[in-house]
KOLNUVO-487114 format. One record per residue: chain; residue in one letter; residue number from 0; x, y, z of N, C-alpha, C, O in turn. Coordinates in nm, 2 decimals. Layout:
REM KOLNUVO-487114
R drenkol zaba balum     nu     nv     nw    cau    cav    caw     cu     cv     cw     ou     ov     ow
R       A    a   NUM      X      Y      Z      X      Y      Z      X      Y      Z      X      Y      Z
...
***
This chain:
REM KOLNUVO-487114
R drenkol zaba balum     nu     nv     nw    cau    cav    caw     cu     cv     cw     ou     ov     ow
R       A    x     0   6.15  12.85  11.43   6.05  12.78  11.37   6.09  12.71  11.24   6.01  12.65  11.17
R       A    x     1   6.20  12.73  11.20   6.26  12.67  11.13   6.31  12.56  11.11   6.38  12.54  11.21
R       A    x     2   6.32  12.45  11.01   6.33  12.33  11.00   6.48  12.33  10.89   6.50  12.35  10.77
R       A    x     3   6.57  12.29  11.01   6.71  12.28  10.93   6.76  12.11  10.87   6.75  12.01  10.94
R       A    x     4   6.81  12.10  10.76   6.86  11.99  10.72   6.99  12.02  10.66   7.03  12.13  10.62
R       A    x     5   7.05  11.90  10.66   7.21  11.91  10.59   7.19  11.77  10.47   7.18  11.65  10.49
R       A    x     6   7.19  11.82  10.40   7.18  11.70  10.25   7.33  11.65  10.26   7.40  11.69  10.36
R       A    x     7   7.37  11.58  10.17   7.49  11.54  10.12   7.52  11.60   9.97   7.62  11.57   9.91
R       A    x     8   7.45  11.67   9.93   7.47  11.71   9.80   7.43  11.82   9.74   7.44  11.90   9.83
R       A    x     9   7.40  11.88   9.64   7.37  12.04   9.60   7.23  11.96   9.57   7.14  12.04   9.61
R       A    x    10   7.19  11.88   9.54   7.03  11.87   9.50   6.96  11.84   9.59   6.84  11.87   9.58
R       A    x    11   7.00  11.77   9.70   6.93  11.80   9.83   6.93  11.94   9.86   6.89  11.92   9.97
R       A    x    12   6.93  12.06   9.85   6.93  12.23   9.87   6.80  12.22   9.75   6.73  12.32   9.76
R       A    x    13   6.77  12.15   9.69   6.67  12.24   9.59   6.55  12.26   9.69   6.54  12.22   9.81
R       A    x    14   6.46  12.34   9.62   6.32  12.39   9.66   6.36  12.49   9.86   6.29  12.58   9.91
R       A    x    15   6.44  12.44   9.89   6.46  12.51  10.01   6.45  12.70   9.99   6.49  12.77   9.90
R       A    x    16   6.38  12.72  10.10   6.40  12.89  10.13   6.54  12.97  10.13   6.56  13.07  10.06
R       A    x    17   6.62  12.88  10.22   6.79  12.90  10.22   6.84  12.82  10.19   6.79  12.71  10.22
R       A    x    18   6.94  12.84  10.13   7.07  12.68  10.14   7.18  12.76  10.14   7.20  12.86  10.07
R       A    x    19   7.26  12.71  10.21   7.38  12.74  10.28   7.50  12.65  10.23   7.52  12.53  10.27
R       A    x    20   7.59  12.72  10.12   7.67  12.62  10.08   7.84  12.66  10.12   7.88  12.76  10.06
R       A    x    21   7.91  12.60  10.20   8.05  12.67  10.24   8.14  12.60  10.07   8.12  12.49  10.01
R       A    x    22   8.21  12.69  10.03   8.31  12.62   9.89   8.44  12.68   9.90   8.45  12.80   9.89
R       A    x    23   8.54  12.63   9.91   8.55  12.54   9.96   8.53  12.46  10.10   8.61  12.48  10.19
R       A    x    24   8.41  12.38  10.11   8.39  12.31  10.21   8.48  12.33  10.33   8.60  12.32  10.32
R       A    x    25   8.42  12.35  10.45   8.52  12.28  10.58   8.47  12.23  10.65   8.35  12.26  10.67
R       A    x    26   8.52  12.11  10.72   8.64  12.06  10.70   8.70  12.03  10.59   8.80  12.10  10.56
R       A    x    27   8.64  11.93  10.52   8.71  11.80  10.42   8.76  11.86  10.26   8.80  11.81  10.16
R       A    x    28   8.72  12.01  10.30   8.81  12.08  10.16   8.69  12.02  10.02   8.75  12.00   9.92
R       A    x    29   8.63  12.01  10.02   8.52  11.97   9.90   8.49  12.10   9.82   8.44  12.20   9.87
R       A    x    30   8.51  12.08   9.69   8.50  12.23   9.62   8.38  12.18   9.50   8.39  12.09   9.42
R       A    x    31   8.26  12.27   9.50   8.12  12.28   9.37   8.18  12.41   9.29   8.25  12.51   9.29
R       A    x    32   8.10  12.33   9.20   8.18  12.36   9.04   8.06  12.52   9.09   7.96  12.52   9.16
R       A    x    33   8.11  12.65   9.02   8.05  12.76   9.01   7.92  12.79   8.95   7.84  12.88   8.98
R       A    x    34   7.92  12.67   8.80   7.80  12.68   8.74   7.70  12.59   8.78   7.59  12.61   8.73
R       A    x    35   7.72  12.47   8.89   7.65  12.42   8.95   7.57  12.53   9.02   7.46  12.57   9.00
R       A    x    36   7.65  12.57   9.10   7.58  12.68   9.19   7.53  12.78   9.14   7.45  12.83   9.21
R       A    x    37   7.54  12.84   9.05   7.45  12.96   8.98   7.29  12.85   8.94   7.18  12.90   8.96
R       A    x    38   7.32  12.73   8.90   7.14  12.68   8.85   7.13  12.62   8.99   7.02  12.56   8.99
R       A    x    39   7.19  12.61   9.13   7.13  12.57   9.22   7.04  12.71   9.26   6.93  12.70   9.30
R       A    x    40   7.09  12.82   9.26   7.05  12.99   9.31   6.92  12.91   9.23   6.86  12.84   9.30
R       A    x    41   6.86  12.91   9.09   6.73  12.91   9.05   6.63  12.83   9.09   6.52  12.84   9.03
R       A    x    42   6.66  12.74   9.19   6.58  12.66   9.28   6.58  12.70   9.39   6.50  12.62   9.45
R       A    x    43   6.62  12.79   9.46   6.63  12.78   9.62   6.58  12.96   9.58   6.59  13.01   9.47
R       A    x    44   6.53  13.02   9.71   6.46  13.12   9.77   6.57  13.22   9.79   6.58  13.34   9.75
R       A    x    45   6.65  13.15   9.85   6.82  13.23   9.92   6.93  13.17   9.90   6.94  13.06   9.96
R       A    x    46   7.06  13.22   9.83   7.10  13.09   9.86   7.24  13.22   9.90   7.27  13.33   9.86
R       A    x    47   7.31  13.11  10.02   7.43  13.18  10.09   7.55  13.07  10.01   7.53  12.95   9.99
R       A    x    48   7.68  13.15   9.99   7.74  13.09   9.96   7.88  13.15  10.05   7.90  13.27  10.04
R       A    x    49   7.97  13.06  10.14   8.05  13.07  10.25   8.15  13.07  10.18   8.20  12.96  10.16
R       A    x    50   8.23  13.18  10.11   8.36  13.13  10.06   8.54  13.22  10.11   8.62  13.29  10.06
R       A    x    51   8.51  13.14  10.27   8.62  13.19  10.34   8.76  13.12  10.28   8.85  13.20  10.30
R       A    x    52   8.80  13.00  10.20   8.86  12.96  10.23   8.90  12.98  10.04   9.02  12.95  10.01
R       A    x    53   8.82  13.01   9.94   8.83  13.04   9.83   9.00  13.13   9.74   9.04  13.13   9.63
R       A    x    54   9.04  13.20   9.86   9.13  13.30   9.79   9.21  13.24   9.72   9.18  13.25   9.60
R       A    x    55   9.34  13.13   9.76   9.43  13.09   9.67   9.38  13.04   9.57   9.46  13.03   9.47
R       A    x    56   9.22  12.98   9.54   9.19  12.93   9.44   9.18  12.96   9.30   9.15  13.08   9.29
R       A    x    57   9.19  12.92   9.18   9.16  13.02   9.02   9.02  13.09   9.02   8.91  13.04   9.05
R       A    x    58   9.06  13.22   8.98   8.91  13.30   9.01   8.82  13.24   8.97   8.72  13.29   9.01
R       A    x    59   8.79  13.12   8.87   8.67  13.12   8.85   8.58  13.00   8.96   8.47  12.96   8.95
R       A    x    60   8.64  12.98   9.02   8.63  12.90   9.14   8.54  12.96   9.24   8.47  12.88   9.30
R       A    x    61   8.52  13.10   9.26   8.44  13.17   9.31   8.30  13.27   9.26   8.35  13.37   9.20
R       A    x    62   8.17  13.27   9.27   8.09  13.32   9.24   8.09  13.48   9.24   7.98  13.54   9.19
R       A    x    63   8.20  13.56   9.29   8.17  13.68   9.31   8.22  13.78   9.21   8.25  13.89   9.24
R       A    x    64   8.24  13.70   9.03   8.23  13.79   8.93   8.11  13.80   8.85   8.10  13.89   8.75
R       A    x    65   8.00  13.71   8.89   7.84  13.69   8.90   7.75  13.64   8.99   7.70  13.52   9.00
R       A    x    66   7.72  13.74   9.04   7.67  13.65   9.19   7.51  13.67   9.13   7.46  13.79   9.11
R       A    x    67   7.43  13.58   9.10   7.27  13.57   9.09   7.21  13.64   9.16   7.24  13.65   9.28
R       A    x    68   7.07  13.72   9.07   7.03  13.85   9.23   6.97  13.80   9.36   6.92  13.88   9.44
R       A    x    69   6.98  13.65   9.40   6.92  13.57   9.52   7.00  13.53   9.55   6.97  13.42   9.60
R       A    x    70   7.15  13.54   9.57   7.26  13.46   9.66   7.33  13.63   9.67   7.32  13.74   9.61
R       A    x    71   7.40  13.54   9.80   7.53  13.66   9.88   7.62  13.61   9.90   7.62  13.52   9.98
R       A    x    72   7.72  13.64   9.86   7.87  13.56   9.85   7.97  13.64   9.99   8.01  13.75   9.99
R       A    x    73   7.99  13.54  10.10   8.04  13.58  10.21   8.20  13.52  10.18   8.23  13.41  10.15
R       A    x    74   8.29  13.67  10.20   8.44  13.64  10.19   8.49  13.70  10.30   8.44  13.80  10.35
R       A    x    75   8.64  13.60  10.35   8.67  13.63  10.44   8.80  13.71  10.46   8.88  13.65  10.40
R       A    x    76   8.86  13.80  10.51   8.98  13.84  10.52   9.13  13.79  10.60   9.24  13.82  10.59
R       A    x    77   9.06  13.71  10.68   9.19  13.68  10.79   9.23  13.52  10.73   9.34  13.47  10.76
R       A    x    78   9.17  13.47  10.68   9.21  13.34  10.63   9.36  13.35  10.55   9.47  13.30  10.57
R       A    x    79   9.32  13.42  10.45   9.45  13.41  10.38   9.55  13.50  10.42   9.67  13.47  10.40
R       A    x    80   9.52  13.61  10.47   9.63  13.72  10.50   9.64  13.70  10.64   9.72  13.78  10.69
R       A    x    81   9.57  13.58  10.78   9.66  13.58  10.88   9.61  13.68  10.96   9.64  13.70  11.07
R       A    x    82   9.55  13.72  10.91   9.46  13.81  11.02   9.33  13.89  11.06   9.28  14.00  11.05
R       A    x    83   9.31  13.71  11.14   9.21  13.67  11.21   9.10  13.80  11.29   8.99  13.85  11.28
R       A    x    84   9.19  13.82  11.34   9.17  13.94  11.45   9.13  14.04  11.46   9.07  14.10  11.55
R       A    x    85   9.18  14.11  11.29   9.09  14.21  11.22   9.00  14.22  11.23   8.97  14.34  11.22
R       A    x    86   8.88  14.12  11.26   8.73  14.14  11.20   8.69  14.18  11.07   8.59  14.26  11.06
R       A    x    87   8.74  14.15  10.96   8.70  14.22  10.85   8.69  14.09  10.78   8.75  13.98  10.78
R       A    x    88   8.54  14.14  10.70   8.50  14.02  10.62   8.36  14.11  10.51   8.31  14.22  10.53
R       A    x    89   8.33  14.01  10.41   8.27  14.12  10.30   8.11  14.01  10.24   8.07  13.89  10.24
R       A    x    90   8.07  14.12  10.21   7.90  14.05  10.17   7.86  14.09  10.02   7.80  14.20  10.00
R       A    x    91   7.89  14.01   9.92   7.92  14.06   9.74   7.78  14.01   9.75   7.76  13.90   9.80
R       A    x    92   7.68  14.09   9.70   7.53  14.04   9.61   7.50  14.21   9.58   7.55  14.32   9.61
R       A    x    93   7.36  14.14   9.49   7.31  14.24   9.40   7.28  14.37   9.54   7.25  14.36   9.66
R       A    x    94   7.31  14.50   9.42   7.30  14.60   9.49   7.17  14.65   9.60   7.20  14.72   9.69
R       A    x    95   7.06  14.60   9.57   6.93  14.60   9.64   6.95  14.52   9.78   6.94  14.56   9.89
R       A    x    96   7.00  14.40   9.75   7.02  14.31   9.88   7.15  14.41   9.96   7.15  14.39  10.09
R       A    x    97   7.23  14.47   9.93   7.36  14.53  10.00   7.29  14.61  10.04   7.30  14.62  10.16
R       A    x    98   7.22  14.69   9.98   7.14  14.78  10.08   7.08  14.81  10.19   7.06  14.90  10.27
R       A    x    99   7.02  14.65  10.17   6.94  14.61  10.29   7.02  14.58  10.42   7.01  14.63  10.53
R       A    x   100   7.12  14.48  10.37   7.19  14.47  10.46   7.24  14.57  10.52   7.22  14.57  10.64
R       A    x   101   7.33  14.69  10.45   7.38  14.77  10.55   7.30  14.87  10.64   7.34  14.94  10.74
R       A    x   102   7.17  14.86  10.57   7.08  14.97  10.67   7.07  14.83  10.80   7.02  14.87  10.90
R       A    x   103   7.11  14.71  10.80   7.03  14.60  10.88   7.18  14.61  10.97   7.15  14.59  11.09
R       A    x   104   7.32  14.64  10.96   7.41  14.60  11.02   7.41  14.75  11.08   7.42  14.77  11.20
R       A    x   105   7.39  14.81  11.03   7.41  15.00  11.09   7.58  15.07  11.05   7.66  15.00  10.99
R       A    x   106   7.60  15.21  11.09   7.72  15.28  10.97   7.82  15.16  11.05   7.86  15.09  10.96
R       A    x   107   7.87  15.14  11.14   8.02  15.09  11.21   8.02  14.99  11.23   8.01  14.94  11.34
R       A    x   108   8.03  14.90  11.09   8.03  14.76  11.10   8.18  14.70  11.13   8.23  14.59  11.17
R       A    x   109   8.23  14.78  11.10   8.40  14.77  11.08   8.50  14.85  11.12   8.51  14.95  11.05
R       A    x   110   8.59  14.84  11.22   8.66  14.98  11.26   8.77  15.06  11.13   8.86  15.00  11.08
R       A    x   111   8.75  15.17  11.10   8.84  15.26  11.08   8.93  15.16  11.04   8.90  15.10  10.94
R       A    x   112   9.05  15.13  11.10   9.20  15.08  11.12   9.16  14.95  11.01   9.21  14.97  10.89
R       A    x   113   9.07  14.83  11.03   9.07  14.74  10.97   9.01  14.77  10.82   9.04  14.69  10.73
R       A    x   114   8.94  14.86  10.80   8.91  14.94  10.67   9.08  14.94  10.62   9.12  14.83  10.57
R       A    x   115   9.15  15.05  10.64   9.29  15.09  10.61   9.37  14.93  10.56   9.42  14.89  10.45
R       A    x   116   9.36  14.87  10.71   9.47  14.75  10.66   9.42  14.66  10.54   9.51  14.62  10.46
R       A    x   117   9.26  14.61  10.53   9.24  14.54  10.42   9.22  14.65  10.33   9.24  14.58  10.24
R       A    x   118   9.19  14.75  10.29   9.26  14.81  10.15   9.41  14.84  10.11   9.44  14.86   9.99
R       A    x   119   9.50  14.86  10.23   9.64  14.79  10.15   9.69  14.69  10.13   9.79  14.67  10.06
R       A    x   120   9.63  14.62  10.18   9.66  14.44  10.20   9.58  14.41  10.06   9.66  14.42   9.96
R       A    x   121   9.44  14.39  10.02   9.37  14.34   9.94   9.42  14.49   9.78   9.35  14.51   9.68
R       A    x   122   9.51  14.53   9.81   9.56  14.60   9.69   9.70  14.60   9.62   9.76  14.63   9.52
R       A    x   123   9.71  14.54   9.78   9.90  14.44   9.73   9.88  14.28   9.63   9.89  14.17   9.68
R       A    x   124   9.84  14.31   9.50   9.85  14.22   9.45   9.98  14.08   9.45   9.95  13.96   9.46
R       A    x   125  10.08  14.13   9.43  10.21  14.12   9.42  10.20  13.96   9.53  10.20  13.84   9.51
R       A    x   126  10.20  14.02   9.65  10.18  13.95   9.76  10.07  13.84   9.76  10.08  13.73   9.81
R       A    x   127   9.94  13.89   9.69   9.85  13.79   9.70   9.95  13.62   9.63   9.98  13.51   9.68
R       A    x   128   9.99  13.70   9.46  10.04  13.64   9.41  10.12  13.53   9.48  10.08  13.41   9.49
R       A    x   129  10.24  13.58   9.53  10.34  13.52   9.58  10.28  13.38   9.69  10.31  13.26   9.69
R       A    x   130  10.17  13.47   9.78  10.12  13.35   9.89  10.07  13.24   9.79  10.11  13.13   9.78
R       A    x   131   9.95  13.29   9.70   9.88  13.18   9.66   9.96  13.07   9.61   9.92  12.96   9.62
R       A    x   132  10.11  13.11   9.53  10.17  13.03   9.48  10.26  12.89   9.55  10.29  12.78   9.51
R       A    x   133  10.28  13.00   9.68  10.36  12.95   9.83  10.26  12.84   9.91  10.31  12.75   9.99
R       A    x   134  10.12  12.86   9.89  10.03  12.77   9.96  10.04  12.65   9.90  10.07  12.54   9.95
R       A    x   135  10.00  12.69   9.74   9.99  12.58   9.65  10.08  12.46   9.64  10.06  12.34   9.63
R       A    x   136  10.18  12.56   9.64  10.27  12.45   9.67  10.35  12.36   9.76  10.42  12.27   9.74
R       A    x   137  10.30  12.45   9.90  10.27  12.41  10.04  10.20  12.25  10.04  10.24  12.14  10.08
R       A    x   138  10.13  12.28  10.00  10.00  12.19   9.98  10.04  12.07   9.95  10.04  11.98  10.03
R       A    x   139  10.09  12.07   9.78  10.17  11.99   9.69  10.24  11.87   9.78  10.21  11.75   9.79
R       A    x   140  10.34  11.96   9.85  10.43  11.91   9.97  10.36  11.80  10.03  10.36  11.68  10.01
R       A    x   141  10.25  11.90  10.15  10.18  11.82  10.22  10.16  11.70  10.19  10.21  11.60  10.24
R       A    x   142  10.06  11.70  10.08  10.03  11.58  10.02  10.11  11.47  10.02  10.08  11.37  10.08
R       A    x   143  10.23  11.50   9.93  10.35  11.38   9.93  10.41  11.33  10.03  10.45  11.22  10.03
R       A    x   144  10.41  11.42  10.16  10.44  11.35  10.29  10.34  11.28  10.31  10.34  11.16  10.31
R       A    x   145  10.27  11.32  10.33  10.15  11.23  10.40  10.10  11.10  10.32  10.02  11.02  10.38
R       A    x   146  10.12  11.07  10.20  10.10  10.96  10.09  10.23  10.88  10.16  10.20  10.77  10.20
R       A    x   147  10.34  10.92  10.17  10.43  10.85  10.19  10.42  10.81  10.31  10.48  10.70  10.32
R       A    x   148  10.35  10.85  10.43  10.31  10.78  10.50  10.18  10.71  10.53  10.11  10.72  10.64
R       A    x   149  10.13  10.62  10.40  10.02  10.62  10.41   9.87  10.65  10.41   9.77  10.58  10.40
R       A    x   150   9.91  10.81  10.43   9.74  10.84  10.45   9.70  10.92  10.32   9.79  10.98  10.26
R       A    x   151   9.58  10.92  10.28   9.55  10.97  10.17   9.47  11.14  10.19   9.36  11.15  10.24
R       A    x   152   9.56  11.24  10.14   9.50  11.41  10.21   9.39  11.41  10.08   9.41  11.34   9.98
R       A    x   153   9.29  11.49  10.10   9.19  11.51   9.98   9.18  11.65  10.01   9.25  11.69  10.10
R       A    x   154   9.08  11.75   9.93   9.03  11.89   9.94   9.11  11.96   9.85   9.21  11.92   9.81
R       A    x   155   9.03  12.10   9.82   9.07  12.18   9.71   9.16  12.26   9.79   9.27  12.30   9.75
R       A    x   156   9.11  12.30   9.92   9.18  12.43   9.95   9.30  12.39  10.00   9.33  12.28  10.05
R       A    x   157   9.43  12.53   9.97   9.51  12.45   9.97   9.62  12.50  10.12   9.74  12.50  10.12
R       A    x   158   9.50  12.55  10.22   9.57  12.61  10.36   9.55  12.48  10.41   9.66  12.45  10.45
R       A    x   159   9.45  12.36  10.43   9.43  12.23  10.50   9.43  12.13  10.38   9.44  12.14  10.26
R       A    x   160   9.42  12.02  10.48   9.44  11.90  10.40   9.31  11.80  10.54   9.30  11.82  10.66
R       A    x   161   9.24  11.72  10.46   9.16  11.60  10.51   9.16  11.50  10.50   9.15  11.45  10.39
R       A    x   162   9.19  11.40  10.63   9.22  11.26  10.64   9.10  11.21  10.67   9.00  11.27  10.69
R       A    x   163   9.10  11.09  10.66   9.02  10.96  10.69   9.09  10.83  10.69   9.12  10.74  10.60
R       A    x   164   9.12  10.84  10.81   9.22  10.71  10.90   9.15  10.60  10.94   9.03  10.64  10.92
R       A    x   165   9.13  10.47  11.01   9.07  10.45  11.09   9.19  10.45  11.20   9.17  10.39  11.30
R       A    x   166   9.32  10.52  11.19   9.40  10.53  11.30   9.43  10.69  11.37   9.52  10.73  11.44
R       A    x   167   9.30  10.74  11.32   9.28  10.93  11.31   9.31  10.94  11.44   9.39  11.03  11.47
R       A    x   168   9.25  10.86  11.53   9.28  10.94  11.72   9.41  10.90  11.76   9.47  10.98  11.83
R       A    x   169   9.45  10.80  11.73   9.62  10.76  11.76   9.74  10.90  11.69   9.83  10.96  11.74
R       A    x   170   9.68  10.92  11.56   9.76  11.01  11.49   9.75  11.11  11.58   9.83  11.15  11.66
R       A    x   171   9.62  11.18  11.56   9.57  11.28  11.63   9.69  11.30  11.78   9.75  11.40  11.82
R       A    x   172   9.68  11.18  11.82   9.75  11.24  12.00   9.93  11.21  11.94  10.02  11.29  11.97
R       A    x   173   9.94  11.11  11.87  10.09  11.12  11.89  10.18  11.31  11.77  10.29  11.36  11.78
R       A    x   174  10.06  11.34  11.69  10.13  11.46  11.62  10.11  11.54  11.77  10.22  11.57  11.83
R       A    x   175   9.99  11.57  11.82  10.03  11.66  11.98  10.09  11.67  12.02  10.13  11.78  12.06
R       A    x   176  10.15  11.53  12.08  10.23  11.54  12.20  10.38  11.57  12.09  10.49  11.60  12.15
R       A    x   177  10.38  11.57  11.99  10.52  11.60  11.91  10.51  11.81  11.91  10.60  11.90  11.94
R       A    x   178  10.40  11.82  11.88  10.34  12.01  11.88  10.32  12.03  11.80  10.36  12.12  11.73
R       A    x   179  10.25  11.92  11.75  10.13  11.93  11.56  10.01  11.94  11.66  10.01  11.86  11.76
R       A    x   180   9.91  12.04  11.62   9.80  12.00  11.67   9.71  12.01  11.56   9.70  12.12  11.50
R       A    x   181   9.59  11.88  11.51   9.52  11.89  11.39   9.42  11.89  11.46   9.42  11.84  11.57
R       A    x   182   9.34  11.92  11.41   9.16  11.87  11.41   9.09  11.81  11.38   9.07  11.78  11.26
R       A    x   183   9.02  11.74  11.53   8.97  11.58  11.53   8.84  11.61  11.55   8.82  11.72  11.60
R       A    x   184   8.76  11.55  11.51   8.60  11.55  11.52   8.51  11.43  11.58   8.50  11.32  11.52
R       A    x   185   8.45  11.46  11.67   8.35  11.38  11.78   8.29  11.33  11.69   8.31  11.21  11.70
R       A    x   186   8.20  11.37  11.58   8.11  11.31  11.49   8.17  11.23  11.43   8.11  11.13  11.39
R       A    x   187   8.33  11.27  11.41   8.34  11.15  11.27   8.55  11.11  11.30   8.66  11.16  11.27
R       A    x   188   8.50  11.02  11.36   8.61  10.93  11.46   8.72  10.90  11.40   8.82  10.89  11.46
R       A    x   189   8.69  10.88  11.23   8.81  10.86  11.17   8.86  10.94  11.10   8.95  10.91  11.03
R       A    x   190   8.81  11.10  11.10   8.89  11.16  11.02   8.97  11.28  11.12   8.97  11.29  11.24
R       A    x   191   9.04  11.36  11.03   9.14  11.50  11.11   9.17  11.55  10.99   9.17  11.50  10.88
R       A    x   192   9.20  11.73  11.05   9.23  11.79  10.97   9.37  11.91  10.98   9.39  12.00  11.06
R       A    x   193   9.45  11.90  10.89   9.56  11.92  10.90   9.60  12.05  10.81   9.58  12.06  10.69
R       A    x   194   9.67  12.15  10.89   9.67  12.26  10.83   9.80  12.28  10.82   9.87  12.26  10.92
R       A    x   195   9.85  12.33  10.69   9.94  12.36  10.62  10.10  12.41  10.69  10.12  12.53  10.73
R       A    x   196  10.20  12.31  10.69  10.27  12.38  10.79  10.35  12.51  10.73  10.35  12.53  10.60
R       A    x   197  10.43  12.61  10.81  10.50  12.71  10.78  10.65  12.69  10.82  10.68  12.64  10.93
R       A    x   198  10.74  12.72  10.73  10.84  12.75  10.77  10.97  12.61  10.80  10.94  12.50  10.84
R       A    x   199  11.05  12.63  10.77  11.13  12.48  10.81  11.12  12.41  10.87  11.14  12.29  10.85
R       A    x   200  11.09  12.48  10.97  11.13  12.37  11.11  11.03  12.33  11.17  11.04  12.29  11.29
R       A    x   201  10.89  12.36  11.10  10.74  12.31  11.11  10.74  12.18  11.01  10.70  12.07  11.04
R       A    x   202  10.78  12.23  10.89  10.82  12.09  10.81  10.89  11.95  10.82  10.87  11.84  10.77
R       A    x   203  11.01  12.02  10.92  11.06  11.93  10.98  11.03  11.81  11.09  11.05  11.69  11.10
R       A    x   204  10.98  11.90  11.14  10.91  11.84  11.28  10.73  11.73  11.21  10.71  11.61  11.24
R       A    x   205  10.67  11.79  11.15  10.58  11.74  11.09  10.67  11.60  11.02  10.61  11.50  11.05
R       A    x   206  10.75  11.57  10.97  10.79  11.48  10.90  10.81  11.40  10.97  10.74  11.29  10.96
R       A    x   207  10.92  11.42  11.09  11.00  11.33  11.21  10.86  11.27  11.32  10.87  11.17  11.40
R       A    x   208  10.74  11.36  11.30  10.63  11.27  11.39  10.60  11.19  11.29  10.62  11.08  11.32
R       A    x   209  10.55  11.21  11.18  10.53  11.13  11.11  10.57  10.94  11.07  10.51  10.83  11.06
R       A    x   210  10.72  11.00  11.04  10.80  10.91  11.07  10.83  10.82  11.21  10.90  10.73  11.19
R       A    x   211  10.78  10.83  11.35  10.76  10.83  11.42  10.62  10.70  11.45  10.61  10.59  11.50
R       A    x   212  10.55  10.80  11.38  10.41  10.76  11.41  10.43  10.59  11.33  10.42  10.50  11.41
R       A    x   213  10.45  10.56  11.23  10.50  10.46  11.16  10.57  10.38  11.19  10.57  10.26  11.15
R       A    x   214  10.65  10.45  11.29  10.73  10.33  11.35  10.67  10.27  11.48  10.73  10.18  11.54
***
């Protein structure tokens, strides 16, 4: 019975029951300032904030060192550490709302095993370090390839990058058939989205389609 809308903006969410805000955005990597979102919480009833894609970002980039007692800050675990598979993911709000929730999810929301791995994982600082620095600069990369061939990448987060081509489906099939595969979207014909390559000879190959594609 509910009546859903998607605004274009944080003040379209005002007066709503819920508003649902992903930060950093996916696809197109779009990142809201933190203190926007704490005076949007004072308009809205509920407000959810999705921040799977937040880890490499500067902490203050994320709401979950004050989360307002009417929002729930959802974080994810497999995004940045790669593992998906886990099932492990976290629900930061005021202690009253956590309560609720966990009497609402029941005791075994989460196996044993994936308990263990994200508390050694999310306590290896060291490592967080290292990745976020290795993304960042992943990223950095990406960009400059891709400027050099023309296309312009946008977004905060720095595991993808977001095009807006009007040559997105040509790109799209000639990176595949090279063994890039990005994400193309039915709704929106001209853009893709391209995730961060690893390793040399992912770099490599991403370059030479590239180069390719141009020619």
């Amino acid at each position: 019975g509910a009546r859903v809308e998607t605004p274009r903006d944080l003040d379209g969410l005002r007066g709503a029951d819920l508003a649902v805000v992903v930060n950093p955005n996916n696809p197109d990597g779009a990142l809201r300032d933190a203190a926007a979102l704490r005076a949007l919480a004072r308009d809205v009833g509920l407000l959810l904030v999705d921040e799977a894609f937040v880890d490499f970002l500067p902490a203050g980039a994320s709401l979950a060192g004050a989360v307002p007692d009417n929002a729930v800050v959802l974080r994810s675990f497999g995004k940045a550490h790669g593992l998906a598979g886990l099932r492990l993911a976290f629900a930061i709000c005021a202690p009253v709302r956590a309560a609720a929730l966990r009497a609402e999810i029941g005791p075994w929301p989460v196996s044993g095993l994936a308990i263990a791995i994200g508390v050694t994982a999310l306590a290896d600082r060291d490592w967080r370090d290292r990745a976020r620095r290795l993304a960042l600069a992943g990223a950095e990369r990406l960009d400059r390839l891709l400027t050099r061939s023309g296309l312009i990448a946008r977004g905060a987060a720095p595991l993808f990058r977001y095009l807006e081509t009007p040559r997105a489906a040509a790109l799209h099939r000639a990176l595949a058939e090279a063994g890039i595969w990005t994400r193309a979207f039915a709704g929106r014909p001209d853009a893709l989205r391209i995730g961060l390559p690893f390793g040399a000879a992912a770099w490599s190959r991403l370059e030479r389609a590239l180069t390719a594609f141009e020619g």
